[in-house]
FIVOPA-273394 format. One record per residue: residue number from 1; residue in three letters; y negated, z negated, x negated of N, C-alpha, C, O in turn. Coordinates in steps of 0.2 Angstrom, whole numbers. Example, Ala and Ser with C-alpha at 12.3 -4.5 7.8 and 13.67 -1.06 7.14 Angstrom:
BEGIN
<site 1; Ala; <28; -39; -66>; <22; -39; -62>; <16; -39; -66>; <17; -42; -71>>,
<site 2; Ser; <11; -35; -64>; <5; -36; -68>; <0; -39; -64>; <-6; -40; -67>>,
REM end
This chain:
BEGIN
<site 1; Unk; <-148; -15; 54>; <-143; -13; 49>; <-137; -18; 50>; <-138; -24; 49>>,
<site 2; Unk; <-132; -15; 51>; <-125; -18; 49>; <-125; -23; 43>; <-129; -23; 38>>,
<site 3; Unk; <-120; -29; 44>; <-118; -30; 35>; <-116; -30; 31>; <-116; -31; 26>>,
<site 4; Unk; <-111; -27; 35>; <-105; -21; 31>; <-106; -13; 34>; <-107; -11; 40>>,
<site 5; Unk; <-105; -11; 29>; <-105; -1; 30>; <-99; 0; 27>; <-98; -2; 21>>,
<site 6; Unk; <-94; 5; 30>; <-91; 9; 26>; <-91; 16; 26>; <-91; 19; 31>>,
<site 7; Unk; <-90; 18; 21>; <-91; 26; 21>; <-85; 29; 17>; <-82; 25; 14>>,
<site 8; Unk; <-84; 34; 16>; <-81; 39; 14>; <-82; 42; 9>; <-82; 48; 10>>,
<site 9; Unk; <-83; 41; 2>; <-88; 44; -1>; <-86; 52; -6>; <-80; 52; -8>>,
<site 10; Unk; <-90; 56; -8>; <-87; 61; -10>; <-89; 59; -19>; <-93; 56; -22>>,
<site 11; Unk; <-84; 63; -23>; <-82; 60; -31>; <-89; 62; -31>; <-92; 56; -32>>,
<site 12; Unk; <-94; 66; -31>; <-101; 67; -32>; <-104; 60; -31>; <-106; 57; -36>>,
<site 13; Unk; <-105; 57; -24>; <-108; 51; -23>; <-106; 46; -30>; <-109; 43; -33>>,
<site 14; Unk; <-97; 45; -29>; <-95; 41; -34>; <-98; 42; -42>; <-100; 38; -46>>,
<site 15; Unk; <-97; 48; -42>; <-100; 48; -50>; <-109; 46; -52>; <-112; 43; -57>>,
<site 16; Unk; <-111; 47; -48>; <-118; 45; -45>; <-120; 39; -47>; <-124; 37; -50>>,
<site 17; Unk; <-115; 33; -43>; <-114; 27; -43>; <-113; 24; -51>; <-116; 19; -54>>,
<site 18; Unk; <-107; 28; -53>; <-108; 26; -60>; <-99; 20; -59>; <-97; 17; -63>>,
<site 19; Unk; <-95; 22; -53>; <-93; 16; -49>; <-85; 15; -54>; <-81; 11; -54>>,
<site 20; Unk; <-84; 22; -59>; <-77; 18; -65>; <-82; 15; -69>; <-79; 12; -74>>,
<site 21; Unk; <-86; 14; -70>; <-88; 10; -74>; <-89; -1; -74>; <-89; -6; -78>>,
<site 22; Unk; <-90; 2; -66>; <-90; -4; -64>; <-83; -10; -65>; <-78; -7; -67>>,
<site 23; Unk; <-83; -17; -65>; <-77; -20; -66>; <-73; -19; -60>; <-74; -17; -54>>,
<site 24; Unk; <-66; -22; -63>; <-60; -22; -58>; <-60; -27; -53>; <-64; -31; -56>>,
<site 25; Unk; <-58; -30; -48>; <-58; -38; -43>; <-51; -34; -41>; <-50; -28; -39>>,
<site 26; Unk; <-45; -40; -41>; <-39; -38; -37>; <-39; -46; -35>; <-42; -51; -37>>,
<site 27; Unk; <-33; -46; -28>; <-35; -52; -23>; <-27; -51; -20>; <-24; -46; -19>>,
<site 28; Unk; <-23; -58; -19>; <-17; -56; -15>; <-19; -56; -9>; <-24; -57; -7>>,
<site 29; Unk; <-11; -53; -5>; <-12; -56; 2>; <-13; -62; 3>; <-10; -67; 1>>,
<site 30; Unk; <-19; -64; 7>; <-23; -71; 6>; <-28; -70; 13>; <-30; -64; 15>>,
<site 31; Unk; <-31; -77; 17>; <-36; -76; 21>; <-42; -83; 16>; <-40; -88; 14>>,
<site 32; Unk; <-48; -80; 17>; <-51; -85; 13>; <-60; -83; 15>; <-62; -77; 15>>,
<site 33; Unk; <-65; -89; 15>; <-70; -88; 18>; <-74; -85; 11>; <-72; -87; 6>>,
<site 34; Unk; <-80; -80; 11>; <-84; -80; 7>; <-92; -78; 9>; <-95; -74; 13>>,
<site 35; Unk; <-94; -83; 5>; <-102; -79; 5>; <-105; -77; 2>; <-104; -78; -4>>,
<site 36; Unk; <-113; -71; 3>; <-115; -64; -1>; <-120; -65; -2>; <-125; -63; 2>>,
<site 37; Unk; <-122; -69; -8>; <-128; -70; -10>; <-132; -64; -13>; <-138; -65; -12>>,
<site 38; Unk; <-132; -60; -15>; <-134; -52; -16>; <-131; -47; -14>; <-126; -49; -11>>,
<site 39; Unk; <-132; -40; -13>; <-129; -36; -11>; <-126; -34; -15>; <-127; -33; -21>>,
<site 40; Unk; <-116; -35; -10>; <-110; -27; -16>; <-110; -23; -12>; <-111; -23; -6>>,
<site 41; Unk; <-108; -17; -18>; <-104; -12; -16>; <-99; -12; -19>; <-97; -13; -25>>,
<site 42; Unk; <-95; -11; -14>; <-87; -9; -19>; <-87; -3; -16>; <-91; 0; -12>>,
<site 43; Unk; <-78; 0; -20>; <-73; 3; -22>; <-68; 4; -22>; <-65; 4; -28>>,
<site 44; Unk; <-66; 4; -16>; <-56; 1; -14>; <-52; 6; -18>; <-53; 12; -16>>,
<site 45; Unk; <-49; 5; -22>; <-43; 8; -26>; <-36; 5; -21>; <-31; 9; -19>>,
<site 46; Unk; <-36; 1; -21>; <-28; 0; -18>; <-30; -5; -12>; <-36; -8; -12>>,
<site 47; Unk; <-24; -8; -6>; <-27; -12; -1>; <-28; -10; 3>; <-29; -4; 3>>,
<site 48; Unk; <-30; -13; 9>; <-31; -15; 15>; <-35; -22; 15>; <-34; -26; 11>>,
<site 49; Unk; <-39; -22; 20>; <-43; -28; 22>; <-47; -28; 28>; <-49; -23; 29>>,
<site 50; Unk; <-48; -32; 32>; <-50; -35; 39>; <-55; -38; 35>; <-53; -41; 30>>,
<site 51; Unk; <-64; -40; 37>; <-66; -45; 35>; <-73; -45; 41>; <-77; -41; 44>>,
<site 52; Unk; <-72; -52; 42>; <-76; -54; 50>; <-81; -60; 50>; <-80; -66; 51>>,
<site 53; Unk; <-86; -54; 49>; <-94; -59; 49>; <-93; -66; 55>; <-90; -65; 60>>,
<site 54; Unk; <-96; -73; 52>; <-95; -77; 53>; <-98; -78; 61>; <-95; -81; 65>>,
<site 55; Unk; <-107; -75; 61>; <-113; -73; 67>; <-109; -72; 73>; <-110; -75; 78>>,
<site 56; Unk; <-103; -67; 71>; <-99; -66; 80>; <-99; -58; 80>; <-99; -54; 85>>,
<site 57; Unk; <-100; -55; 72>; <-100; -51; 73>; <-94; -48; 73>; <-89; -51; 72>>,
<site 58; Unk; <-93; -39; 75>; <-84; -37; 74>; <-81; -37; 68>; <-85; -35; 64>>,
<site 59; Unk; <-75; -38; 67>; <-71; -37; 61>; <-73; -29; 58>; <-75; -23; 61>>,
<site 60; Unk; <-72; -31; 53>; <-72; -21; 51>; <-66; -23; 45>; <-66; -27; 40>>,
<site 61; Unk; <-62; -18; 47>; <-58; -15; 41>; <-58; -9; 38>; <-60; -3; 39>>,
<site 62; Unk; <-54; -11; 32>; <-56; -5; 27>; <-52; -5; 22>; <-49; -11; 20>>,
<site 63; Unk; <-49; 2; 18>; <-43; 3; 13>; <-47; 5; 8>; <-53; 4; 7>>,
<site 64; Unk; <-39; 9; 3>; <-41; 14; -1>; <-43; 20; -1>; <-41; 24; 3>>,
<site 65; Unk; <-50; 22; -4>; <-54; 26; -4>; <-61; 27; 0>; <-65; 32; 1>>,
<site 66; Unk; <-62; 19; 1>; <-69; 18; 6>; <-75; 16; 0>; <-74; 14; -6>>,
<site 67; Unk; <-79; 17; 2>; <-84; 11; -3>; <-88; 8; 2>; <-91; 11; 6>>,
<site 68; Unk; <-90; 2; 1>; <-90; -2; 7>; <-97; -7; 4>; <-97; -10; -2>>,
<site 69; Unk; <-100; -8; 8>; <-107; -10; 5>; <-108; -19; 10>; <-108; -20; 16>>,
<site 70; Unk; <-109; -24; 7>; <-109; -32; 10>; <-117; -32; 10>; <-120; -28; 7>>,
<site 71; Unk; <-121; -34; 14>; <-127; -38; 13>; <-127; -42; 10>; <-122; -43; 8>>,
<site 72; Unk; <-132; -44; 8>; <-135; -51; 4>; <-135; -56; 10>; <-137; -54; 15>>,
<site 73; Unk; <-134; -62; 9>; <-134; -66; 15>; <-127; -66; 22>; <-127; -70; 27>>,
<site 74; Unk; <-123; -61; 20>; <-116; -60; 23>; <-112; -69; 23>; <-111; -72; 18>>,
<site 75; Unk; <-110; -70; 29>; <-104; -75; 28>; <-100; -72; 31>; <-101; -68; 36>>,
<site 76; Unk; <-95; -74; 29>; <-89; -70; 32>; <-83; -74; 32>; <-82; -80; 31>>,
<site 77; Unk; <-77; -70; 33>; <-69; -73; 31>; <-65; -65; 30>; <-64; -60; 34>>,
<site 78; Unk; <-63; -67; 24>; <-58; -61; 21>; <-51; -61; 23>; <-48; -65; 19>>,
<site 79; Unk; <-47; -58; 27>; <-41; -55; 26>; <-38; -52; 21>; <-40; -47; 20>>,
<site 80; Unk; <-36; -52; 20>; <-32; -46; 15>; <-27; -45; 16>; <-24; -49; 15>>,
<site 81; Unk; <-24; -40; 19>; <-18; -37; 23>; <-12; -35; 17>; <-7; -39; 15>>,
<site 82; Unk; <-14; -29; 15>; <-11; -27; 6>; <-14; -28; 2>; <-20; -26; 3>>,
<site 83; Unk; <-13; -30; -4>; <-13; -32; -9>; <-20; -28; -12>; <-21; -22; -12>>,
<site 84; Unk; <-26; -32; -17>; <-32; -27; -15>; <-34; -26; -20>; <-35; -31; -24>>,
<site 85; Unk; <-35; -21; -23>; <-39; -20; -31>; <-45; -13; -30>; <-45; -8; -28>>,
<site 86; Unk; <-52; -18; -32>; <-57; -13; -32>; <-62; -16; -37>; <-61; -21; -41>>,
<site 87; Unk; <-67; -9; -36>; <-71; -8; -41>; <-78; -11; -38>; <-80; -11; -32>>,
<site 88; Unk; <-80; -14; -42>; <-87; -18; -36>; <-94; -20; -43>; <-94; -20; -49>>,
<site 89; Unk; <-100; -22; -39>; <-106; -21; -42>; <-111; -24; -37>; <-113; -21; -32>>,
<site 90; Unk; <-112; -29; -38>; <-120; -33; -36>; <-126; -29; -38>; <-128; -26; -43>>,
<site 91; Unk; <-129; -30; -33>; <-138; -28; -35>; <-139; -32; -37>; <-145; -34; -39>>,
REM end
């Protein structure tokens, strides 16, 4: 499995998730390392983002309207292209 997924999700899956309930994370244009001690899921409301696993894996980018799942144990480096506001949730 990947350690990032993104998908497309239909308001059904969203509501499922529970995912306006979750809190808000907003981030400027900025590049900055992080790492994923548990699994998120977000919920891109607004933004763009490039983020490229540390291993050598490929970049994956991803906007408004994805919901985008991290592994646990993920190192990375965050881009943020436009300015970013989403909805997200640790296991």
């Amino acid at each position: 499995m990947s350690k990032i997924t993104v998908e497309n999700p239909s308001a059904e899956k969203l509501a499922e998730l529970g995912v306006k309930q979750w809190p808000v994370w907003t981030k400027e244009v900025s590049t900055f390392p992080w790492q994923y001690s548990s699994t998120e899921i977000a919920y891109i409301l607004e933004g763009q983002v490039t983020v490229t696993p540390e291993n050598g894996g490929e970049p994956v980018s991803f906007q408004a309207g994805d919901l985008v799942t991290f592994a646990s144990g993920l190192d990375c480096t965050w881009q943020v292209i436009k300015p970013l506001r989403k909805h997200y949730h640790f296991e």
